[in-house]
N, C-alpha and C positions, 0 to 999 in steps of 0.2 A: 302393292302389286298383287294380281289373282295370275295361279296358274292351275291346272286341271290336276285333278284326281283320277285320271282313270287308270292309269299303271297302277294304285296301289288300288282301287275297286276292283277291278279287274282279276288281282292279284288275290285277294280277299277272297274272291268266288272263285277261284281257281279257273279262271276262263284265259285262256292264251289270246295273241294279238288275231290270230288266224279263224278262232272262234270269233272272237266278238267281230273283224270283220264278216264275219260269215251272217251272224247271229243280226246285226245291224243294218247289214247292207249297204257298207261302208267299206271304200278300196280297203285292202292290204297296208299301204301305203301311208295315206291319212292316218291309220291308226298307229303305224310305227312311230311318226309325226308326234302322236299326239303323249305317245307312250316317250320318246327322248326328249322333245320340246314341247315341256306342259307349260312355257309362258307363254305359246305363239297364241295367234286369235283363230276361231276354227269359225266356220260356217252353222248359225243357228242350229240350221235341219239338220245337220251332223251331229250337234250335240246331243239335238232330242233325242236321233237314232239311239245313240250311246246310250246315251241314259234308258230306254226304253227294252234297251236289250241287257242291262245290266241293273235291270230294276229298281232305279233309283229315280229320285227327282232329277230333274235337272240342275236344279240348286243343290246338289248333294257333289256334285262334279268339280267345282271350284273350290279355294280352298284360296285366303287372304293374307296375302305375306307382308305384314308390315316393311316398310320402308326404310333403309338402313342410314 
């Protein structure tokens, strides 16, 4: 299973949900999303944002949970 990194990237840089929306140009909303349900599937362009505004690769944002 992959779920997303950005609550603990985000975390890291000290960037609140409020920034990085801001910072991405990304709802509010989405980002709460992405910060409580890092399994769900998000929209590409949305990823890049994130990742572009949290200066990382995109592939830096997922993260591989083996299977139980």
């Amino acid at each position: 299973m992959v779920r997303l990194r950005v609550k603990e990237l985000a975390q890291e840089r000290g960037v609140s949900m409020s920034k990085l929306s801001r910072i991405a140009d990304v709802s509010y909303k989405t980002i709460q999303a992405m910060f409580r349900y890092p399994d769900q599937g998000f929209n590409s362009k949305t990823l890049e944002r994130v990742a572009k505004a949290l200066r990382v690769e995109m592939g830096d944002l997922f993260e591989n949970i083996p299977d139980e």
